[in-house]
C-alpha positions in Angstrom: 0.7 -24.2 14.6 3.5 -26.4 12.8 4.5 -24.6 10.1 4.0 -21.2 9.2 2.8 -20.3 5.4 2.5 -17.3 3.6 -0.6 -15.8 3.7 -1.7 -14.1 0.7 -4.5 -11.0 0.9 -5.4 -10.2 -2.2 -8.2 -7.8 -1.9 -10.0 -5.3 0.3 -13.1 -7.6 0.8 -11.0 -10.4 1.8 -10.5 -11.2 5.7 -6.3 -11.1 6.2 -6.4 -12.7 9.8 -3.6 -14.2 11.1 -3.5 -16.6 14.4 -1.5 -16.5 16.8 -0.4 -19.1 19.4 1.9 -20.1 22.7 2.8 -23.5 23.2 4.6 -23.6 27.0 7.0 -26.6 27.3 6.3 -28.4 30.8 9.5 -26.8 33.0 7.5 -23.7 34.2 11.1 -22.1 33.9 11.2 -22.3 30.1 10.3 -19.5 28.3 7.1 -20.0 26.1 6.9 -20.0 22.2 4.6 -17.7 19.8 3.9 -18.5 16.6 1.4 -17.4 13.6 -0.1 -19.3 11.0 1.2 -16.9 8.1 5.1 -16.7 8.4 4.3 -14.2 5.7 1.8 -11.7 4.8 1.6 -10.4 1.2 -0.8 -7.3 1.6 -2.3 -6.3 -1.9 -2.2 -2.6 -1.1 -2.4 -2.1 -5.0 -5.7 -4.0 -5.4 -7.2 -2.3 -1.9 -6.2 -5.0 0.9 -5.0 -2.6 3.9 -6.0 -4.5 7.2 -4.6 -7.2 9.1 -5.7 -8.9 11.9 -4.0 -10.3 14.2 -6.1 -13.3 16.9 -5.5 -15.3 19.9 -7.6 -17.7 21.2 -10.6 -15.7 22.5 -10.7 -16.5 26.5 -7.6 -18.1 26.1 -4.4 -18.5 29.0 -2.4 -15.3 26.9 -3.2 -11.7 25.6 -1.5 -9.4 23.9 0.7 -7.2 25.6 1.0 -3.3 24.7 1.8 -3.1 22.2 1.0 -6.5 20.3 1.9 -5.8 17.0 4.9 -3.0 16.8 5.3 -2.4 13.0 6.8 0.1 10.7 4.8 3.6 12.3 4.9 5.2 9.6 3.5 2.6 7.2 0.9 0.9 9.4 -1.5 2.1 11.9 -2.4 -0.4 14.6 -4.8 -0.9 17.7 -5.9 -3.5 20.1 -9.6 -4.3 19.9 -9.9 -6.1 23.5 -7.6 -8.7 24.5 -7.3 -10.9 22.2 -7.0 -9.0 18.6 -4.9 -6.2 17.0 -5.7 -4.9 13.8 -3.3 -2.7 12.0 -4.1 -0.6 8.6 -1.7 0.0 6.0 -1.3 4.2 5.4 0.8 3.9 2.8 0.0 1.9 -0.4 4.0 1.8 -1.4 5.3 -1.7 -1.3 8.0 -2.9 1.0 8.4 -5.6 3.7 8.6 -4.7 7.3 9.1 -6.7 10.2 6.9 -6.8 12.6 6.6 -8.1 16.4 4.2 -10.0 18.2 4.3 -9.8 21.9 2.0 -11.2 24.6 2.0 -11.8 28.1 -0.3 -14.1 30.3 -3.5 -13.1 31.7 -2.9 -14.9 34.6 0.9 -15.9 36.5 4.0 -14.8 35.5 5.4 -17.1 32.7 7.2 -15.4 29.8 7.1 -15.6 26.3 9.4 -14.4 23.9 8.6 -12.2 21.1 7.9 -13.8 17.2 9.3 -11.6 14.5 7.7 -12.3 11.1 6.8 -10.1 8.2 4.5 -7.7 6.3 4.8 -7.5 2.7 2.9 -4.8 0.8 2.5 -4.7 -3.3 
């Protein structure tokens, strides 16, 4: 994932997924990097979008940790569906920005990644 664009969800029938991935640089004592695709996500709470869903690579080397996705409690609701995805649901249709973090750890070894701190916007 080079770079990160905004990722606009517009409506409540729309998917708003966002992928997430760890590149590890060769020295095993390097810390890995996460990224997303979206940089930014502009939730449409006005026109109904209230879900987002966060993805790594099904089967793949990392899941998320617990949490996954820490976000503004009182403005989000969110919860791991297996491994590999966390979905959160705006409760609140007042718009903001929030940062968010995405952590995850490996399923197997102990390498480390650091956490990614992008945003949630809601309007």
């Amino acid at each position: 994932m080079d770079r990160a664009e905004p990722r606009e969800c517009p409506h409540a029938s729309a998917a708003c997924d966002v992928f997430v991935g760890v590149f590890c640089p060769s020295n095993p004592q390097t810390h890995c990097i996460v990224s997303v695709d979206a940089n930014v996500v502009v939730l449409r709470t006005s026109a109904g979008a209230k879900k987002v869903t966060w993805r790594l690579d099904t089967g793949g080397d990392w899941k998320f940790a617990t949490p996954g996705i820490s976000i503004d409690p009182a403005a989000f609701s969110c919860a791991p569906n297996g491994p590999f995805i966390v979905a959160c649901t705006a409760t609140t249709g007042a718009a903001n920005q929030y940062k968010y973090t995405v952590k995850v750890e490996p399923r197997t070894g102990n390498r480390v990644a650091d956490p990614l701190d992008p945003w949630v916007v809601t309007n």
